[in-house]
C-alpha positions as a Python dict, from the first residue, in 0.01 Angstrom:
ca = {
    (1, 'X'): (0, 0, 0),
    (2, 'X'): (-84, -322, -223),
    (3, 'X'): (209, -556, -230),
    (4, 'X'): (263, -614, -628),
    (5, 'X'): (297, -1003, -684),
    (6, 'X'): (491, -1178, -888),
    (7, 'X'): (412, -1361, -1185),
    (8, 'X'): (394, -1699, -1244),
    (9, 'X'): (692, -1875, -1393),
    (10, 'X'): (574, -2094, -1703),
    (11, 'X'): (545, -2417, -1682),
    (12, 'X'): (581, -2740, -1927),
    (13, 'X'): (237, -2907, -1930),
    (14, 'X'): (367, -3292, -1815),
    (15, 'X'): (258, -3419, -2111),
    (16, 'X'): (581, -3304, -2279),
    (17, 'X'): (817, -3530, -2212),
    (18, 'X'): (580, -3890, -2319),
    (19, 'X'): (525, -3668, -2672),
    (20, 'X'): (871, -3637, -2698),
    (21, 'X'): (1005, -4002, -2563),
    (22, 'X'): (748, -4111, -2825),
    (23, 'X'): (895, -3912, -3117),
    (24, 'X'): (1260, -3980, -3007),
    (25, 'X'): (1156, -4369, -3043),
    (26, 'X'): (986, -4355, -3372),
    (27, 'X'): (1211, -4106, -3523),
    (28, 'X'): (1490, -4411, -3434),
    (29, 'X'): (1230, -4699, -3646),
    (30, 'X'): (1202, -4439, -3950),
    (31, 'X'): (1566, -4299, -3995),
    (32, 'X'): (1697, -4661, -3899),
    (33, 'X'): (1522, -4818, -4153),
    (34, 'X'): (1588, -4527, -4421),
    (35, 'X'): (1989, -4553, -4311),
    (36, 'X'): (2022, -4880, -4521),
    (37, 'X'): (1730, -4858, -4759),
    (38, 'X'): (1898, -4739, -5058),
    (39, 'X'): (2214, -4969, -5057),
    (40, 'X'): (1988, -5230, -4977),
    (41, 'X'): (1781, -5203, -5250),
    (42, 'X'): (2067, -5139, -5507),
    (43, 'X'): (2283, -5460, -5334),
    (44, 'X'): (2000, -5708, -5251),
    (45, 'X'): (1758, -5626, -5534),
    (46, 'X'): (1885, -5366, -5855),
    (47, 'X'): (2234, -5457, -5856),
    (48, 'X'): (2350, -5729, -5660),
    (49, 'X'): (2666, -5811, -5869),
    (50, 'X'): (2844, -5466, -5881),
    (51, 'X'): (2838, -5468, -6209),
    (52, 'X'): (2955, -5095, -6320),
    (53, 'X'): (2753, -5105, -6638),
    (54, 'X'): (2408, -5127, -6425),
    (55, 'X'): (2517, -4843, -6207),
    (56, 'X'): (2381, -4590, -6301),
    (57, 'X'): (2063, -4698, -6370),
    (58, 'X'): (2024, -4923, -6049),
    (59, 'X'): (2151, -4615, -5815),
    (60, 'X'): (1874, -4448, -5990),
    (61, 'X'): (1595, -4699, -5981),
    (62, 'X'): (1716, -4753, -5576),
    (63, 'X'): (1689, -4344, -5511),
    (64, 'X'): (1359, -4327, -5711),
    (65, 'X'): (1181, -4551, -5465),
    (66, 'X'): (1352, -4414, -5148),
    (67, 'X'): (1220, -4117, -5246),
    (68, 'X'): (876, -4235, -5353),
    (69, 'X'): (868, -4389, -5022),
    (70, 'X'): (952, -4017, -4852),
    (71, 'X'): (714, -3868, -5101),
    (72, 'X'): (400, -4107, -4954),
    (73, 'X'): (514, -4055, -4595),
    (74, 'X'): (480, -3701, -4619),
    (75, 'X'): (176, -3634, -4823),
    (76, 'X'): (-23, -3836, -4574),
    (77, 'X'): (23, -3614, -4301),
    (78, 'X'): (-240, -3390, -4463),
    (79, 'X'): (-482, -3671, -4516),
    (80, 'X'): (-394, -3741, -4132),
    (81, 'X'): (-429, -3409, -4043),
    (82, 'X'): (-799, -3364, -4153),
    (83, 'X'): (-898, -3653, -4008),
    (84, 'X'): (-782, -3588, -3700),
    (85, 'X'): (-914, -3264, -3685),
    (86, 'X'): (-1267, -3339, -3828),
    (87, 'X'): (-1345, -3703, -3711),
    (88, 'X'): (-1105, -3875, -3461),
    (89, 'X'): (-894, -3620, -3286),
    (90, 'X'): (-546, -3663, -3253),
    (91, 'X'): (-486, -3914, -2975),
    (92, 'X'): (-680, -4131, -3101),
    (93, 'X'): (-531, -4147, -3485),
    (94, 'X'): (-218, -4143, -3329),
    (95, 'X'): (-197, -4449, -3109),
    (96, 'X'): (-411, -4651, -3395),
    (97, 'X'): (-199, -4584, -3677),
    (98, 'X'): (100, -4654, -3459),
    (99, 'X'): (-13, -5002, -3478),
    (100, 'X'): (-42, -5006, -3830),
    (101, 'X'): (318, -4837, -3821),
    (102, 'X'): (459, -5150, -3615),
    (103, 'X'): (316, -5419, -3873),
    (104, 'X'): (462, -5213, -4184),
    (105, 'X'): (856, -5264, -4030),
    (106, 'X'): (736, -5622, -3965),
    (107, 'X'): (683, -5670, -4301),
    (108, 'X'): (1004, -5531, -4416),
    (109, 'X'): (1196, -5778, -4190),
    (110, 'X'): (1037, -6042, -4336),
    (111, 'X'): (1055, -6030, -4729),
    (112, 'X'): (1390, -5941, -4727),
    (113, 'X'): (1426, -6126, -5041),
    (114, 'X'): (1130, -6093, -5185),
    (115, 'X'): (1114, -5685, -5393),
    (116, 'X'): (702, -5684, -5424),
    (117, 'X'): (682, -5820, -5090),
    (118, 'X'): (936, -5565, -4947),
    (119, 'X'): (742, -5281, -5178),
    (120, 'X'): (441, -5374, -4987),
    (121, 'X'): (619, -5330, -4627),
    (122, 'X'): (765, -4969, -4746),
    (123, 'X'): (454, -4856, -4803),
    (124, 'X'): (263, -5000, -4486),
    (125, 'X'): (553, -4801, -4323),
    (126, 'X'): (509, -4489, -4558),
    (127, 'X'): (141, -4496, -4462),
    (128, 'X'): (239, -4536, -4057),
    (129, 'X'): (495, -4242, -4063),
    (130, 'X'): (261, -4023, -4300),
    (131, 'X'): (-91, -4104, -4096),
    (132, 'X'): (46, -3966, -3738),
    (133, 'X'): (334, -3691, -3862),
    (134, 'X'): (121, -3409, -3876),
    (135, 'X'): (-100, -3498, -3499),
    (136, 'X'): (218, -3539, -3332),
    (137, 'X'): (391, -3222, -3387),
    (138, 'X'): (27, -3001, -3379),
    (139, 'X'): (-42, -3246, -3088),
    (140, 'X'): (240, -3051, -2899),
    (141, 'X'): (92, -2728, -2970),
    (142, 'X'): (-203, -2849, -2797),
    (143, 'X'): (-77, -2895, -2492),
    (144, 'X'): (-21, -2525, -2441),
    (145, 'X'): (-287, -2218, -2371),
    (146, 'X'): (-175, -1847, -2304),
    (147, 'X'): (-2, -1904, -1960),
    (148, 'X'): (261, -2047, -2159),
    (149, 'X'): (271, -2020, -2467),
    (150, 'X'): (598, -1825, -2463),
    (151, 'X'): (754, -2154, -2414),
    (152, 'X'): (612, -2284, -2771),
    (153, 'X'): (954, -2222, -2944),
    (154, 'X'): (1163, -2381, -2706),
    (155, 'X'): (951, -2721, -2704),
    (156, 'X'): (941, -2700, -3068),
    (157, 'X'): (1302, -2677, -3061),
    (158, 'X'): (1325, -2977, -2755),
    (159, 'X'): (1063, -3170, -3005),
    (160, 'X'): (1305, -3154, -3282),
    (161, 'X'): (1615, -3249, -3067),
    (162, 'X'): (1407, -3546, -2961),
    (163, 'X'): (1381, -3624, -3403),
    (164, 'X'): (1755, -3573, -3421),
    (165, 'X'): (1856, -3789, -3090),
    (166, 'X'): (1681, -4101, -3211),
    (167, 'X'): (1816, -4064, -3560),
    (168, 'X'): (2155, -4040, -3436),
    (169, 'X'): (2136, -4355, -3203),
    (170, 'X'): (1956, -4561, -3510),
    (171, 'X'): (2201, -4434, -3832),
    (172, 'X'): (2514, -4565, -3582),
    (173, 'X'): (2361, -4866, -3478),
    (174, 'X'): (2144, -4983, -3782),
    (175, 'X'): (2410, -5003, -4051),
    (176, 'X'): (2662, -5172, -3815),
    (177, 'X'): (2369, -5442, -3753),
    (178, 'X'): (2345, -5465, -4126),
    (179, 'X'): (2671, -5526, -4204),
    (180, 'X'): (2696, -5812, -3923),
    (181, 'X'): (2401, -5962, -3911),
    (182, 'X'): (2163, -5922, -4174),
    (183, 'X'): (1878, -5734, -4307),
    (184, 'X'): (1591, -5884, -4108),
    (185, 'X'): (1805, -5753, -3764),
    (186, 'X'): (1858, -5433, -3928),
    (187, 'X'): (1485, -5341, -4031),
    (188, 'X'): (1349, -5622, -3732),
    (189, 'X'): (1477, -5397, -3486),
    (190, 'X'): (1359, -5027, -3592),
    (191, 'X'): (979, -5220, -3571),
    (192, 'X'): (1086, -5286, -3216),
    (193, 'X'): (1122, -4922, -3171),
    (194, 'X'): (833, -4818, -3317),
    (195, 'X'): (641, -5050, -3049),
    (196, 'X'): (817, -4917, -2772),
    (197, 'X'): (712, -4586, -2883),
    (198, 'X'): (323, -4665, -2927),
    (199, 'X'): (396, -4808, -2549),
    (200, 'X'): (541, -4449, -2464),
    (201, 'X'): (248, -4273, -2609),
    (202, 'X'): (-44, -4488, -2441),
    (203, 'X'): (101, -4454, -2102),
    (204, 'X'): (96, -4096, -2144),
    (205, 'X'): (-282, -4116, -2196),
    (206, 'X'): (-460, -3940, -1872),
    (207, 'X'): (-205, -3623, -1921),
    (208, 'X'): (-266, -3522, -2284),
    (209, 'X'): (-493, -3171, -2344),
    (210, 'X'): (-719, -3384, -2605),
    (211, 'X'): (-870, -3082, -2825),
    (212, 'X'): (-1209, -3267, -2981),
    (213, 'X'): (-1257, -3340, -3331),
    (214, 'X'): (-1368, -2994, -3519),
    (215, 'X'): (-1646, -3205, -3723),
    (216, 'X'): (-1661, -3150, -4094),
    (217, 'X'): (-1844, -2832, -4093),
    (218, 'X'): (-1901, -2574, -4371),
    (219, 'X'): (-1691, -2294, -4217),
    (220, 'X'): (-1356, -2503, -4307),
    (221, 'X'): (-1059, -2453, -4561),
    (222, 'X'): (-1188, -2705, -4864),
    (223, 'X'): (-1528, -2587, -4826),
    (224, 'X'): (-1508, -2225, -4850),
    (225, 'X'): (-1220, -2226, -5098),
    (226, 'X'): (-1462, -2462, -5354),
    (227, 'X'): (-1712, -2220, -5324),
    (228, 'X'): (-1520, -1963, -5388),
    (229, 'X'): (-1331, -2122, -5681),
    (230, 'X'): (-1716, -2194, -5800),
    (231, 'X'): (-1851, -1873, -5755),
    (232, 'X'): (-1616, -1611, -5934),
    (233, 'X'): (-1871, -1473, -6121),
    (234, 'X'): (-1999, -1303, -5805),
    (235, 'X'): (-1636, -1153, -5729),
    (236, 'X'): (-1645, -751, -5693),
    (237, 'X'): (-1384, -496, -5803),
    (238, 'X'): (-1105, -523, -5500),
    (239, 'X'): (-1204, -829, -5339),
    (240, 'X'): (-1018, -1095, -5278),
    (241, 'X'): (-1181, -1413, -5498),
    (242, 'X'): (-1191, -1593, -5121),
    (243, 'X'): (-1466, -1286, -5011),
    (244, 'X'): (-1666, -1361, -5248),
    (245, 'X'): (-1711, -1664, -4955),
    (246, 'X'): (-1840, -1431, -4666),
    (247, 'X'): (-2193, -1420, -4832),
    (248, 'X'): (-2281, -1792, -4706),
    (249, 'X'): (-1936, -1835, -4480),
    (250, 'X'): (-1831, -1715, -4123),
    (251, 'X'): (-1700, -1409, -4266),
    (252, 'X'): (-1400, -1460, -3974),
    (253, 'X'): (-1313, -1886, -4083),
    (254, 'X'): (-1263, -1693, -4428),
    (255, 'X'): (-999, -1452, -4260),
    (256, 'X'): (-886, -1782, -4101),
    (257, 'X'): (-878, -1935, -4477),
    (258, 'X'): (-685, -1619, -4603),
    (259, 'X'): (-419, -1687, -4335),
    (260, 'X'): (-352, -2030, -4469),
    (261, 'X'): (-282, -1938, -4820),
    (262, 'X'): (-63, -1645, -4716),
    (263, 'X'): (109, -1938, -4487),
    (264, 'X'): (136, -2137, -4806),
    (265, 'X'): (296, -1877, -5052),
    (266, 'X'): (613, -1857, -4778),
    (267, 'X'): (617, -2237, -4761),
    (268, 'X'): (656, -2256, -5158),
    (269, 'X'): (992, -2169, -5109),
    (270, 'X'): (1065, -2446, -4886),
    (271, 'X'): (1005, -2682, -5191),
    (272, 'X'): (1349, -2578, -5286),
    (273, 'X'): (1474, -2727, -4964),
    (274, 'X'): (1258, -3000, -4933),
    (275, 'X'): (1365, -3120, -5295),
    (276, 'X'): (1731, -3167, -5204),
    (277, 'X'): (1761, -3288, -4818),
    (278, 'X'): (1652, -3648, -4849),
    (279, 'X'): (1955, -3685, -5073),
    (280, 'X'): (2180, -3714, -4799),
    (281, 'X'): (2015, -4047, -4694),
    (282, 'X'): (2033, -4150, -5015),
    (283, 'X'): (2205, -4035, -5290),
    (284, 'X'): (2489, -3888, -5040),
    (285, 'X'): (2509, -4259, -4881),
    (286, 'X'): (2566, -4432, -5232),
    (287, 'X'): (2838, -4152, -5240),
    (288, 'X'): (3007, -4220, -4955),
    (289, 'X'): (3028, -4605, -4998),
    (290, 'X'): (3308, -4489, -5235),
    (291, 'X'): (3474, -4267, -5025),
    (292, 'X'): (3784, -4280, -4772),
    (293, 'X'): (3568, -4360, -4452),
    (294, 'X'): (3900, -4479, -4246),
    (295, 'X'): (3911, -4288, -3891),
    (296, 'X'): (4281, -4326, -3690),
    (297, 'X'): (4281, -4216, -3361),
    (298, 'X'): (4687, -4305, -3329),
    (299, 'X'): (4543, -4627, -3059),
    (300, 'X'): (4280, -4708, -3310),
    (301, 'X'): (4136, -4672, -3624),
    (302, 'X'): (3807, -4807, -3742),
    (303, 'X'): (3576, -4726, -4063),
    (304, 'X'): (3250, -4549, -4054),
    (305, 'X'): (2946, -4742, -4228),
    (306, 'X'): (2796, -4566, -4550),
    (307, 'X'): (2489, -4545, -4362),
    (308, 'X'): (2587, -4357, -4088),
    (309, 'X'): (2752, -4070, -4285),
    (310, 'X'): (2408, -3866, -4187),
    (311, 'X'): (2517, -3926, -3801),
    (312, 'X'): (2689, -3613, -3872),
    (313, 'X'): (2391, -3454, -3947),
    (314, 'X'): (2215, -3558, -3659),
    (315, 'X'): (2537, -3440, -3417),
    (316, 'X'): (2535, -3110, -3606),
    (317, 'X'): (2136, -3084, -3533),
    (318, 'X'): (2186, -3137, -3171),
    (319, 'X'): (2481, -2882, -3124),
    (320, 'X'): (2307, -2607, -3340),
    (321, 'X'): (1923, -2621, -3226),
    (322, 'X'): (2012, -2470, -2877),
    (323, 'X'): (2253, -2256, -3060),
    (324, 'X'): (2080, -2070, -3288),
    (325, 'X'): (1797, -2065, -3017),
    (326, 'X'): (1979, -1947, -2736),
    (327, 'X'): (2249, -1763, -2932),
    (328, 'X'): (2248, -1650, -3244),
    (329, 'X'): (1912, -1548, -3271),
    (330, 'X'): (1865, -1380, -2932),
    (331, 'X'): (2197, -1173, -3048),
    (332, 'X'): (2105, -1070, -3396),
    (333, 'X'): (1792, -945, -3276),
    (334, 'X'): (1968, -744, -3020),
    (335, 'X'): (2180, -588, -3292),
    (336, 'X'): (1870, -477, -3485),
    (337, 'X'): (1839, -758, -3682),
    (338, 'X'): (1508, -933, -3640),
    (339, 'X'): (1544, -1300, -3737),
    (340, 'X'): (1204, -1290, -3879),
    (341, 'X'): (1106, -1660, -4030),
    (342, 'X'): (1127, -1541, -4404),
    (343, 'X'): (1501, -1406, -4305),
    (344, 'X'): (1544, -1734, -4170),
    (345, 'X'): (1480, -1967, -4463),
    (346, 'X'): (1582, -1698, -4702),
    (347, 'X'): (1944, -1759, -4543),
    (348, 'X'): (1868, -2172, -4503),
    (349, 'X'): (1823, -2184, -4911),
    (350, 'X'): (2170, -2009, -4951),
    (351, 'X'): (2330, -2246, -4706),
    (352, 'X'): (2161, -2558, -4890),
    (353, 'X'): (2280, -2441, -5253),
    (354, 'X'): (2575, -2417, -5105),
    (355, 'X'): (2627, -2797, -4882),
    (356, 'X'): (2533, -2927, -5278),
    (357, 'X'): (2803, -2754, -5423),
    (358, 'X'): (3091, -2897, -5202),
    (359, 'X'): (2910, -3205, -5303),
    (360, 'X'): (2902, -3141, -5655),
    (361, 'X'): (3286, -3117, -5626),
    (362, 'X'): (3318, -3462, -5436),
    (363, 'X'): (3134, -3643, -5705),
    (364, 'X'): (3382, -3446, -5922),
    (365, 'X'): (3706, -3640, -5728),
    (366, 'X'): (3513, -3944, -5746),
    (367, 'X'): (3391, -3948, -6160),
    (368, 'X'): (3750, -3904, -6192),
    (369, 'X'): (3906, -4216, -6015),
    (370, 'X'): (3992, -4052, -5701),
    (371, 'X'): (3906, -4141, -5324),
    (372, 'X'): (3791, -3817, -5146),
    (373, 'X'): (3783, -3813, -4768),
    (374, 'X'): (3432, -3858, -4605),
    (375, 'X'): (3547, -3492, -4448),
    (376, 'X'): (3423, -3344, -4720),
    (377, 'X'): (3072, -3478, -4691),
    (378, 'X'): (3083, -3388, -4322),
    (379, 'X'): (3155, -3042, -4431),
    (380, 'X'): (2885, -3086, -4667),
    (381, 'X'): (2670, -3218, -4327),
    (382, 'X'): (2729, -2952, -4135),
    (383, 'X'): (2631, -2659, -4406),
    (384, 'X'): (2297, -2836, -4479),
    (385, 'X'): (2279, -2876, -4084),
    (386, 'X'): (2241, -2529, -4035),
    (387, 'X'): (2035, -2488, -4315),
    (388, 'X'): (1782, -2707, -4174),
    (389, 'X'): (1800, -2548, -3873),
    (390, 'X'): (1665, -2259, -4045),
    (391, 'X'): (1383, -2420, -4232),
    (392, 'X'): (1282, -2694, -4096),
    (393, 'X'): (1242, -2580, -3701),
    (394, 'X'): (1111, -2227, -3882),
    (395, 'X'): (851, -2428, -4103),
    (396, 'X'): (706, -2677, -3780),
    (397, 'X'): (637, -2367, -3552),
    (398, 'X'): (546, -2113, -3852),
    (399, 'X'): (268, -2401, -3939),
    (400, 'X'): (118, -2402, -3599),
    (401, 'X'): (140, -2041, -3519),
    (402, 'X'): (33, -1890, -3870),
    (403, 'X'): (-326, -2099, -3908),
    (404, 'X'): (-660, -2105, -3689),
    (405, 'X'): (-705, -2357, -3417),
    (406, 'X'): (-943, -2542, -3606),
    (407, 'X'): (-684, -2649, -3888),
    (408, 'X'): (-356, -2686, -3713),
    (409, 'X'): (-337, -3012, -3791),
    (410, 'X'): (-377, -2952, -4168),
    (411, 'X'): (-161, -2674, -4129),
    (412, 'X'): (117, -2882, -4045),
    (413, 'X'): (3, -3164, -4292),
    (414, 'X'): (38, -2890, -4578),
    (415, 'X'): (380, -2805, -4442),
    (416, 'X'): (472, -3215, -4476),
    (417, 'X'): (333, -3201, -4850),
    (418, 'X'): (597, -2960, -4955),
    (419, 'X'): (815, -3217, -4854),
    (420, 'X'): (636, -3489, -5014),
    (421, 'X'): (634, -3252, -5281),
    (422, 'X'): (1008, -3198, -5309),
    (423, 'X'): (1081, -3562, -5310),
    (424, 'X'): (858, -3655, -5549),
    (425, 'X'): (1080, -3364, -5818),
    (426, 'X'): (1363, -3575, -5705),
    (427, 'X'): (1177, -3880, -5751),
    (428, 'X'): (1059, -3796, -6090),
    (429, 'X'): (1467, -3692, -6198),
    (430, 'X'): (1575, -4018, -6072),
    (431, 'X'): (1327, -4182, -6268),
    (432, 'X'): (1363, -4011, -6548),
    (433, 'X'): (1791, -4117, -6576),
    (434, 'X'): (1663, -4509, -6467),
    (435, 'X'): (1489, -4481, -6834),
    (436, 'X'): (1785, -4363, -6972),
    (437, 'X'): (1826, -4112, -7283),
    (438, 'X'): (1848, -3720, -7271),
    (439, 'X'): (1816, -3714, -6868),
    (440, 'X'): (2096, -4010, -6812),
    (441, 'X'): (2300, -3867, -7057),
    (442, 'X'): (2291, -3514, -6947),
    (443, 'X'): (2283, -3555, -6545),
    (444, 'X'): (2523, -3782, -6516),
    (445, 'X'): (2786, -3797, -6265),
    (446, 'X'): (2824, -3426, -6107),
    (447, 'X'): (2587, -3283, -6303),
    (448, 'X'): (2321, -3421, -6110),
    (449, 'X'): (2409, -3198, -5817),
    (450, 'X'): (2472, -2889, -6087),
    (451, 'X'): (2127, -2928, -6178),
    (452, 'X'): (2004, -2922, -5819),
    (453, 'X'): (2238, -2627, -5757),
    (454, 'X'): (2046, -2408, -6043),
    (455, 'X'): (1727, -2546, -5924),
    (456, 'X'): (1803, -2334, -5557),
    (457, 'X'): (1961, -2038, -5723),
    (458, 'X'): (1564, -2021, -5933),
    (459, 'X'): (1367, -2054, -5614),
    (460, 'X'): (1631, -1765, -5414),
    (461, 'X'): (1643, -1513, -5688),
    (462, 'X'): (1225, -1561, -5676),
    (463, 'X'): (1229, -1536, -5325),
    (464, 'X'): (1396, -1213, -5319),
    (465, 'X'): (1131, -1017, -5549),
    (466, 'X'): (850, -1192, -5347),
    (467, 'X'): (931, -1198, -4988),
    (468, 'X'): (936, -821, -4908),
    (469, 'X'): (552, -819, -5040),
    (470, 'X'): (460, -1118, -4815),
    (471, 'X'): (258, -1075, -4538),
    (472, 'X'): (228, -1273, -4172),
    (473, 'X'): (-111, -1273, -3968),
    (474, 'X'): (36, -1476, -3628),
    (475, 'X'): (-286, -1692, -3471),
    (476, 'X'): (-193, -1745, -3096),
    (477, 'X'): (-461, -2016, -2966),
    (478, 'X'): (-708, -1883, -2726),
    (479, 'X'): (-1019, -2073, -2488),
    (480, 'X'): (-1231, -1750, -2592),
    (481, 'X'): (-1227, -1611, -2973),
    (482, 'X'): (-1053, -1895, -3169),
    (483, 'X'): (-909, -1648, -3464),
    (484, 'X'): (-830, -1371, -3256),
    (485, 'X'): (-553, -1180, -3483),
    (486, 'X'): (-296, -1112, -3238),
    (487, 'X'): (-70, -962, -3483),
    (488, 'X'): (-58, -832, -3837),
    (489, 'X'): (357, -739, -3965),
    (490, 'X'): (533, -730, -4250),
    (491, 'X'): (834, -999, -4224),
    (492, 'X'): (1118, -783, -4360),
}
């Protein structure tokens, strides 16, 4: 009688833990540097007074280019991504870049007093973050093949602790080092990071899985959707306008290219998110500058830094990743309720509508003379905590899993563009009350975050008509048929 044996127990490829020491380390340059940006730029450049007449304006013109910045660090990822994937591979884009990363922060340290100057250093640093964001987190899918690929969601999940762990060391320490010694400590020592993590990255050189460059080849997303777009005339009676493709096109990359667009109707409704969470490092910081930060601990009491308010989101992060991973999702699903990845950022919309309405009513308090406890922006923290939990984490893996090998790294560059996306709507409202008139009149105080609030509740009642049509085709990668379908389900 044959003995059955055992399977093998998955392992982490040992590549893991350089990709995420090196995220941890930049993730501490970016968020430090973004902890102080906007009350830098309102108390150094836009309003260096106080005066309460400029206020408005000059907490507008200060968000507009925080979020301008966000806006160019995220739409870059897609330009990253294609390169990557058609001419350079990942490693090497990302350990370049990195350099190009580490001179951006050196330039913010030194024109500290200088805005063009400064402008210049925010987007060397825009172009840094943006140019490797998409490689490193498709660069982790990489490192997996079907032996373990049931250990994708946990890394992704370990991947984004790694993102929250270095912001919450650098939004405690980088606003205290502003308010002691300087700005050129304060945005001289994120660029330190950042070249500790290229350091972390290079040494983990000889144990990356280094997929080669694709090549810019016919059978790819911009190709076959341009001749499509160009050859409608040709389109048949129940075809999709993408068949009309197959005639001159793998007829399977076109399947592939029909997966991406189905990917990108379900990360529309991210846009919703994406338009509202880099508030809390701005906006939400300018807030809390005016709020009762005191802490007593009966031995001691101390006061929290405006810029390390979004600590708590950071703490929040870390307690609810393994939480909902280990938890709450293992148990709904065992109750009959699949926690699909359109359930998931259904629910993370509701949650975000709702952090902005407890802030809503804190800028209420404040608009009317009052000092409201910092609690309440926790509270507000830990809502749009969870929220991101289920968005954000959902969006990374969904952009990996949900597109053909050959365009994971534009798969997860079009998943940063709907954040660049979102911030540049933000962007665009917070330039539009800097110029005064209908928009300043009209959104300010409170009813900036009313707006926001009805700008959810569009995107969730939408969602519900649409999402029960959507569709998910899941791409697992495989060594032998690239676009093997592995599954075809409805998400609801």
């Amino acid at each position: 009688m044959q003995e059955k044996t055992a399977p093998l127990k998955s392992r982490f490829p040992k590549s893991v833990p350089y990709i995420i020491g090196n995220e941890a380390a930049e993730r501490f340059s970016f968020y430090g540097m973004r902890s102080i940006l906007t009350l830098f730029l309102v108390k150094q450049f836009f309003n260096p007074t106080g005066a309460q007449a400029l206020a408005q304006q000059a907490d507008a013109h200060a968000n507009k280019l925080n979020h301008l910045f966000v806006m160019v660090a995220y739409a870059l990822p897609f330009v990253g991504g294609m390169v990557a994937d058609w001419f350079t591979g990942k490693y090497k884009l990302i350990l370049y870049i990195s350099m190009v990363y580490c001179l951006g922060h050196l330039l913010l340290a030194m024109f500290d007093t200088s805005l063009s100057g400064f402008e210049i250093g925010m987007l060397v640093v825009a172009i840094g973050a943006g140019g490797i964001k998409s490689c490193v987190s498709a660069n982790v899918g990489d490192q997996f093949d079907a032996s373990n690929q049931d250990l994708l969601s946990k890394v992704y999940g370990w991947f984004y602790f790694s993102i929250n762990a270095g912001s919450m060391l650098s939004t405690v320490a980088i606003p205290t080092i502003y308010k002691y010694y300087g700005p050129k400590w304060a945005f001289g020592i994120p660029g330190i990071l950042m070249g500790l993590a290229t350091v972390i990255f290079f040494m983990g050189r000889k144990k990356y899985v280094k997929v080669p460059p694709q090549g810019v080849n016919r059978n790819n997303l911009v190709f076959i959707t341009w001749y499509a777009l160009t050859n409608l005339s040709k389109r048949k009676p129940g075809q999709s306008f993408l068949d009309i493709a197959k005639e001159s096109y793998d007829p399977e990359r076109v399947e592939g290219v029909k997966a991406v667009y189905r990917v990108i109707a379900v990360f529309f409704f991210a846009l919703a998110f994406w338009a509202v969470w880099d508030q809390c490092l701005s906006e939400w910081t300018l807030y809390a500058a005016k709020m009762d930060r005191n802490i007593n601990l009966g031995f001691t009491s101390f006061q929290i830094e405006p810029g390390s308010m979004s600590t708590f989101n950071t703490i929040f992060l870390l307690l609810f990743i393994p939480l909902f991973n280990y938890l709450i999702y293992p148990n709904l699903d065992k109750i009959g309720l699949k926690t699909t990845p359109l359930r998931r950022l259904g629910a993370g919309l509701v949650l975000t509508a709702l952090s902005f309405v407890v802030i809503g009513f804190t800028h209420v308090s404040i608009d009317n003379g009052g000092t409201p406890s910092m609690w309440w922006q926790v509270l507000a923290f830990l809502i749009l905590s969870a929220a991101e939990v289920l968005v954000s984490i959902t969006g990374l893996e969904y952009a990996y899993t949900h597109s053909p090998k050959s365009m994971k790294s534009t798969m997860s560059g079009i998943w940063f563009l709907v954040v660049s996306f979102g911030n540049l709507i933000t962007a665009l409202v917070n330039g539009l009350i800097e110029d005064g008139g209908w928009w300043a009149k009209n959104l300010k105080g409170a009813n900036y975050e009313w707006f926001f609030v009805t700008f959810i509740c569009v995107f969730i009642i939408i969602f519900l008509f649409v999402s029960p049509r959507l569709k998910e085709r899941n791409y697992i990668t495989d060594p032998y048929e690239e676009n093997q379908v592995i599954a075809d389900t409805n998400n609801l």
